[in-house]
Each structure stands twice: as structure tokens, then as C-alpha cells.
N, C-alpha and C positions, 0 to 999 in steps of 0.2 A: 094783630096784637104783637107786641114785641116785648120779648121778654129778656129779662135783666139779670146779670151775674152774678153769685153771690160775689162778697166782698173778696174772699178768700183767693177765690177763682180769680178775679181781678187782678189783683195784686201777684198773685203769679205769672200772670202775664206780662209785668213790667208794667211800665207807666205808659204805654202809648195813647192811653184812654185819660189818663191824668194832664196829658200833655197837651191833646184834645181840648179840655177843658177849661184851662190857663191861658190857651195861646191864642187871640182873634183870632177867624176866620179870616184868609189875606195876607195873615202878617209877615216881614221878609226878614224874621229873624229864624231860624231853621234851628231844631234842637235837637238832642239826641236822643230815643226812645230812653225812657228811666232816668229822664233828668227833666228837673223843673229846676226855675230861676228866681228867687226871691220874690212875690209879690210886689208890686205897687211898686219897681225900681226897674231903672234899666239892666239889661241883661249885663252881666258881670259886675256889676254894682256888688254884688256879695254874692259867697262862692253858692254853689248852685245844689241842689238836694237830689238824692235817688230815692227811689220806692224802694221796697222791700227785694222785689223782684231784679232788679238792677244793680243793691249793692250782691246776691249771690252772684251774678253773670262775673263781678268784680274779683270778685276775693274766689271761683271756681278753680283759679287755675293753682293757687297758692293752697288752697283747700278745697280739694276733692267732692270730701264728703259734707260741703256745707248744702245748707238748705232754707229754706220760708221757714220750718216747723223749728227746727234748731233756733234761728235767730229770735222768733216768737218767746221760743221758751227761756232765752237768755234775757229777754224783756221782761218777762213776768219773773224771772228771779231780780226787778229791779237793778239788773249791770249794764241796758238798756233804756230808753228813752227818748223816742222819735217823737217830733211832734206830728202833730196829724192833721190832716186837710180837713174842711168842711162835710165832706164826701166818705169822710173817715179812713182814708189811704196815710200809711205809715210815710213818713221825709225823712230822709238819715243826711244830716249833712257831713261835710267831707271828717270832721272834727270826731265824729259819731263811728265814721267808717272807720278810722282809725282806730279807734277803742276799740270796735269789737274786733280790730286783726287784733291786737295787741292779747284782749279775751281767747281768743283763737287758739295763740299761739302760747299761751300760758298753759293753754289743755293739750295741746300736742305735743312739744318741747316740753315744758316741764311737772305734766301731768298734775297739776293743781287742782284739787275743789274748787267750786264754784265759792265756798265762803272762806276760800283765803284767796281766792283769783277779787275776791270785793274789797277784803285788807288790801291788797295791793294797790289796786287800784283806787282807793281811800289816801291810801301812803304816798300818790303822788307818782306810782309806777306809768310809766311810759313805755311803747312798743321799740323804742330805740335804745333802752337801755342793756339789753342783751342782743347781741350778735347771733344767729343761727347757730343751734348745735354743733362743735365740731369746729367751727369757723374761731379763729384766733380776733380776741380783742385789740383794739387798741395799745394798749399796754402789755401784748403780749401772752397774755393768760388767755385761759380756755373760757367759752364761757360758762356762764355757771352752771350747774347744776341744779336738775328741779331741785326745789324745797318740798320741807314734809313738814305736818303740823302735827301735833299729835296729842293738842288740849281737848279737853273735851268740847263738844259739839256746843252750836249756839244754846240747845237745851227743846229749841221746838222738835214739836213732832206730828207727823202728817199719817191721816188715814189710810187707809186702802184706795180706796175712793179720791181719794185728793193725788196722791201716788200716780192711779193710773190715770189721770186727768192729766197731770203735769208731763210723765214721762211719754205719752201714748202705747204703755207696756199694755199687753194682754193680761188679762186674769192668768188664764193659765200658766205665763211666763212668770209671775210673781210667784204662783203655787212651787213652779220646779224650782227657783230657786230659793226659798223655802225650804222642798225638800231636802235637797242636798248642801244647806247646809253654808250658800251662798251670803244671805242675809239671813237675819232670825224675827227681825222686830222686837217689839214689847206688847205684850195685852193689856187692854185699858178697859177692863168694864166690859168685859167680852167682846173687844173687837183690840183687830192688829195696826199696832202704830208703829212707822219708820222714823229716824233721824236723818240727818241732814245726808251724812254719809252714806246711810242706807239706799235713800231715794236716790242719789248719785249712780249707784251703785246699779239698780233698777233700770236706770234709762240706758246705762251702758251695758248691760244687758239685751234691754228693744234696740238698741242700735245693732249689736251682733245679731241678734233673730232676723234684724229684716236680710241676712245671708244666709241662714238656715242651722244657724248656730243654738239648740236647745238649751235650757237650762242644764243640762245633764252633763253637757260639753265644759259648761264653765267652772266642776269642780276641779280642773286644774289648776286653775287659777287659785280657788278655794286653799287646795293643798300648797301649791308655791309660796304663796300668801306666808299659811303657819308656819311652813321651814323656814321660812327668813325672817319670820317676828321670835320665832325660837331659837336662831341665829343670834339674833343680836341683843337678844335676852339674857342670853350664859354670856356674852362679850360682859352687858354692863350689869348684872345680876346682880352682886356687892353695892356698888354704887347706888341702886334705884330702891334700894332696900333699906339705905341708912338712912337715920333717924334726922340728920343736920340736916337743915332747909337747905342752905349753901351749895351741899353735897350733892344732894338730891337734884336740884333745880341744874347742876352742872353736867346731872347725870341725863338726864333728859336731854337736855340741848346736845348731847353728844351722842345721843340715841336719835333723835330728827338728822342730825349731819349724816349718823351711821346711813341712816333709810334713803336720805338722797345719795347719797354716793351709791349704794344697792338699786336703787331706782333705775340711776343714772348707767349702772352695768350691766344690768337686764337688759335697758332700751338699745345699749350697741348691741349688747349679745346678739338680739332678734333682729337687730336690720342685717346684722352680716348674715343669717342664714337666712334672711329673707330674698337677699343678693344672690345667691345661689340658688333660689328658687327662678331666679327670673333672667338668669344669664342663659 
């Protein structure tokens, strides 16, 4: 008897089985494992597709910490969409690959939400319009700086249950960060709902724990967090408090600029002493 993969398992393994399947028996076109060729045309006729498995081997060396589960879950936030084989195996073609470096590199560089990394990407944002941190433009300037949004949330809100579905958090990792204070949620009818932020917040959390990082570890962040929204609070305190829409609406936008440029100081602060950890 011969027994069969789950899909999952499959697809970790790259396409060498997908490639199998596409290619005659005989045939003296030679492929690359985790590349398939446009159905029903000659090879190079149109650019050529990877599994899921193949665009990580891709994008490993540029990101580290990418993975299947990752990519999955940037799918089901709809900022992905592979089409899918008969076999039900994920295709990302090159066009695809690129969005998600582009994805990638909006959460790294400029530490973006997922639901302004989809404005952007809505707005026609491209992985070529920002040069590497640090690396000088075109025109001479630095390039930008993350951005920071600071409207209120789309307005959904997700269960406990839905939470640990999405992020692959543990119960108990949601409890610690709970207790201390990390996220809060909202109660709805006696049960605890997150926002967009929140669930954010959660997954980068289970990211830390799979290195042994508890909840308990992440109230520094917690604390950092409040001294620098308390910061930049007494800067625009006057301003965010008057009554004029004009004023106000002025005072904000110069409260998101405040928070990326603070963003943008933290992230050197920690790579230089992270340099010294590893000299």
C-alpha cells in the first residue's frame, strides 16, 4: 500500500513532485525542482511559477526568518494570491515573488502593519521605490523612514480562537501577554476579542516564543512602548487638544512623522549594539 503526503508536507518539500506531474515521462526539457512552466505552452513562452516551497529557498537568503507558515498567513490576510494547481499546490509567479519581497520588506525596514503594508500596496507601492535602510537614494536623500499610522483600526475584531488560528500563538502565550499588560483586548458577551493591531501584536509574540522568549520578557517593550507615546505626547499635548479640525488634523500628522523618525532611532540604536554583540 502506498501511502500519500498530506498537502502541507508536500509543499514543503518544493515542487519536485509537482514537476513530476507536469513534465512527460522522457521529456528533454530539464527543470528546476520548485519551478513549473506555464501549462499548455512551450517552455519560456511565459515566465515560469514556484511552489510555495521554492519561493522560501528564494527569498532565505534575503530573509532569514521566512517560512511556509509565514507566507500562508500573509495569504489568508488576502496581500497574497497564488493560483493553485488541480493537485491544490500553491504557483507564485515571478510578479507574486516580488510582492511579497516588497511585503517583506515593508515589515522589516519599515516596521509596518499588515493593514497599511495593503494601503500601500493598494496605492500602487512597489519594492523598488525605497532603496535599503541606510543606502543613499537617487537624489541623494536617505531613504525613508518607516511610516506610522495612528487612525483607528479597520474597526474588525477577532476571537480568541480565531487569534490562535491565525497567529499559531499558544493559549498560554496569549494569557501572559494579557497579564502583563502586552495587549488588553475587549469583552464581548463574555468572551475576549482583539483588533487588527492586537492580533499583530500576538503573532509577533509566537514569533519570539519559538526562541524562548515568554510573555513576561515582552514587558519591556510594553514599558518602551509608554515612554515614547508619553514622549511625544507633552511634545504635541497643546496641539492634539484644540478644538480647530485644521489644528488638530496638523497635530497628528506631526505625531505619525514624530513616531517614525522615534521608530526609525530605536531600529539604528539596536543594530549598533547588536554589532557589538557579534564582533
Amino acid at each position: 500500500m502506498t501511502s500519500s503526503l498530506p498537502q502541507a508536507g508536500v509543499e514543503e518539500l518544493g515542487l519536485e513532485r509537482v514537476s513530476e506531474a507536469v513534465t512527460p515521462a522522457g521529456s528533454s526539457s530539464a527543470r528546476a525542482p520548485g519551478v513549473v512552466s506555464g501549462a499548455g505552452r512551450e517552455a519560456g513562452a511565459r515566465p515560469k511559477s514556484l511552489t510555495i516551497g521554492a519561493v522560501c529557498k528564494a527569498l532565505a537568503q534575503e530573509f532569514p526568518d521566512i517560512s511556509i507558515s509565514k507566507i500562508r498567513y500573509l495569504e489568508d490576510q488576502k496581500l497574497l494570491t497564488p493560483r493553485r494547481t488541480p493537485g491544490g499546490y500553491r504557483l507564485y509567479t515571478q510578479g507574486e515573488v516580488a510582492r511579497l519581497r516588497t511585503i517583506l520588506r515593508m515589515q522589516r525596514d519599515e516596521f509596518l502593519p499588515l493593514r497599511v503594508i495593503r494601503q500601500e500596496l493598494a496605492a500602487g507601492r512597489s519594492g523598488e521605490e525605497a532603496p535599503a535602510p541606510g543606502r543613499l537614494a537617487r537624489d541623494g536623500m536617505r531613504s525613508r523612514r518607516p511610516s506610522v499610522s495612528v487612525g483607528e483600526p479597520t474597526g474588525a475584531l477577532y476571537s480568541m480562537e480565531d487569534v490562535l488560528e491565525d497567529t499559531k500563538a499558544e493559549d498560554k502565550l496569549v494569557r501572559e501577554l494579557e497579564e502583563y499588560g502586552v495587549v488588553k483586548g475587549e469583552m464581548r458577551g463574555g468572551a475576549r476579542y482583539f483588533d487588527e493591531t492586537e492580533r499583530e501584536i500576538i503573532a509577533a509574540g509566537a514569533e519570539l516564543a519559538r526562541y524562548g522568549v515568554g510573555g513576561r520578557n515582552l514587558r519591556v517593550f510594553r514599558t518602551s512602548a509608554d515612554r515614547e507615546a508619553n514622549l511625544l505626547q507633552q511634545i504635541l499635548a497643546p496641539a492634539l487638544r484644540s478644538r480647530n479640525p485644521q489644528r488638530r488634523k496638523e497635530a497628528v500628522e506631526a505625531l505619525e512623522d514624530l513616531a517614525a523618525v522615534a521608530t526609525h532611532l530605536k531600529h539604528l540604536l539596536l543594530v549598533r549594539d547588536l554589532r557589538k554583540i557579534v564582533r
